[in-house]
N, C-alpha and C positions, 0 to 999 in steps of 0.2 A: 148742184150748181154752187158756185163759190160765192157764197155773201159778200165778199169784197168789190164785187162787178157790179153789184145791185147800183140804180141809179136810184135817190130821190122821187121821191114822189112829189110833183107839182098840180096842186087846187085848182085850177083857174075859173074864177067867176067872173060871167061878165054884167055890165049893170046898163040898163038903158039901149042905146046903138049898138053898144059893142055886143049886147045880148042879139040882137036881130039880125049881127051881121055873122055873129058866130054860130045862129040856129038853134041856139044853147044857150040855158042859163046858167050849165058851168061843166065841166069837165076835169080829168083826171089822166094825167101823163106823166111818164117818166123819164127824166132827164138831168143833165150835170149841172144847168146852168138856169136862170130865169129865160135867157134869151132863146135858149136852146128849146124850153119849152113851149115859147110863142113860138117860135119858126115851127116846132111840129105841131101845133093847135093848126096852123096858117096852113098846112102842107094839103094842097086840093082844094084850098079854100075859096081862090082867089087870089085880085088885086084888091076890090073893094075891101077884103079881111083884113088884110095888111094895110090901108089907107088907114081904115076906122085906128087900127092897135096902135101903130102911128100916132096918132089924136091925140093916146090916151093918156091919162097917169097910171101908174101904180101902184098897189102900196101892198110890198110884202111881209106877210103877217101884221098887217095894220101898221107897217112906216112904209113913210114915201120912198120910193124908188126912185134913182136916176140911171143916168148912162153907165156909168161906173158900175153899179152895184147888180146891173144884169148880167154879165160875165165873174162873176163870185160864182166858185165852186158851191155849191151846196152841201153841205152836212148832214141836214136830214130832210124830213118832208115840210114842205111850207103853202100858204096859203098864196095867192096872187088875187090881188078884187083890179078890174080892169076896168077903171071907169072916165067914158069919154067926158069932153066938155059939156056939161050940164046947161051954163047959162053964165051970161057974163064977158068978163073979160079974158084977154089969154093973157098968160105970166110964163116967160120964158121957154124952152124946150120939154115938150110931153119927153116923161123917161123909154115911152116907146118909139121913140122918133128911129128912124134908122133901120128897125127891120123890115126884111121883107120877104 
């Protein structure tokens, strides 16, 4: 196989709701993009999977994600923590708003 084909590896952990609605405390998929790899966590999952991810924030390799930065090619492997709203207030657009 040609190593240049190889996709990234994406972490995906989930914390709280997004654990319950994923069935999963965390998983491992490969794909070109952050988003690329929610759409295939998501794929069978549902509509509720996609509500919750939706919700979320995230923050990969420990920085916040936005919209932008879900469609960046990927370089190598990363981690994604998927954690919905906890408690409080909301502040502007979860970075997962928009998949589905």
């Amino acid at each position: 196989m040609d190593d240049t084909t190889a996709m990234p590896s994406v972490h995906l952990h989930y914390w709280a709701g997004a654990r319950a609605a994923a069935g999963t405390a965390s998983e491992e998929v490969e794909a070109a993009t952050v988003r690329q790899a929610l759409e295939l966590a998501g794929a069978g999952r549902g509509a509720g999977f996609a509500r919750v991810v939706a919700a979320c924030s995230l923050l990969v390799d420990g920085l916040s994600a936005h919209q932008g930065d879900l469609d960046a090619l990927l370089t190598g492997p990363v981690q994604v923590e998927v954690l919905p709203p906890f408690a409080g207030g909301a502040g502007g657009t979860p970075a997962g708003a928009g998949l589905r």
